[in-house]
N, C-alpha and C positions, 0 to 999 in steps of 0.2 A: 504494500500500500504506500512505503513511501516514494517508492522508484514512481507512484503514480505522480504524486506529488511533485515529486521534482521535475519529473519529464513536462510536467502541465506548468510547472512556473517559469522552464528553460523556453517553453512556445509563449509565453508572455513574453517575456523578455526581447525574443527574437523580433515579433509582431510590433514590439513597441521601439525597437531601433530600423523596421522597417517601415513604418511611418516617418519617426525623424526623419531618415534617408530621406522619406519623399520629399516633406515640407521642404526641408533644408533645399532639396534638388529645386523644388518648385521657386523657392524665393532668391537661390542662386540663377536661375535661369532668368527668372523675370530681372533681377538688378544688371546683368551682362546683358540683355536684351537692349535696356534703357541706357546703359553703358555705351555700346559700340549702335545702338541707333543712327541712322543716318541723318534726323532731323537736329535741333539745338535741343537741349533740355528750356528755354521759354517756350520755344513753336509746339514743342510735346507737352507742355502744361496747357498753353493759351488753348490745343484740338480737343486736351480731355473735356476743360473745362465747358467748350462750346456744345462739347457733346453730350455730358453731362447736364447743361441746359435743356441742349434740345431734347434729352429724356424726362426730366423736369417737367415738361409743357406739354410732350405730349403724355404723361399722366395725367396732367390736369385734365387738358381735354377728354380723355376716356374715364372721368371722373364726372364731368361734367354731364357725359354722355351717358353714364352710367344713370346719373343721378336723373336725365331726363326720359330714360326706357323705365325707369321705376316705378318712375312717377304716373309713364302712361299705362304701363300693365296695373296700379292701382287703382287707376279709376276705369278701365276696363271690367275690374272686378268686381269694385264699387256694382255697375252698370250689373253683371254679372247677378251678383249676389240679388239685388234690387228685383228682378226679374223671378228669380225663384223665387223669392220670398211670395213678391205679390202673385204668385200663381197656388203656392200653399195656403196664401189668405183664402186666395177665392176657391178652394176646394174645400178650408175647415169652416168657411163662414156660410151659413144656410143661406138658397135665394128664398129674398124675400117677396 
């Protein structure tokens, strides 16, 4: 039972320097990216930034848009609802 134990703590250990590895790889890669990039480090900030905006705007707009399909399936339902009702009146209510 301990061989089990240590075998399972030796696959942790390996699993958890097998991540590092990647991180590490991942954030070394991305900094030599920006490194030997061919643009300036401003023109690579001033693109993220503008992109960064235009992501910015268009959330809002699909925010917006969001907010105006909501609005119109609510009162479709509104309408919806309205309609069953008044058909349940006039079935539970005697004619007079």
């Amino acid at each position: 039972m301990t061989k089990f134990k240590e075998s399972s703590r030796s696959g942790e250990k390996s699993s958890t320097e097998a991540m590092f590895a990647i991180v590490f790889s991942l954030f070394a890669g991305f900094a030599l990216g920006l490194l030997f990039a061919p643009q300036s480090g401003k023109k690579t900030i001033r693109d993220l930034t503008a992109k960064l905006r235009e992501l910015g705007d268009r959330g809002k707009f699909a925010l917006v848009e969001a907010k105006v399909m909501s609005e119109e399936l609510l009162e479709k339902s509104k309408e919806r609802v309205e309609k069953v009702s008044s058909k349940i009146k006039s079935k539970i209510e005697p004619d007079e």
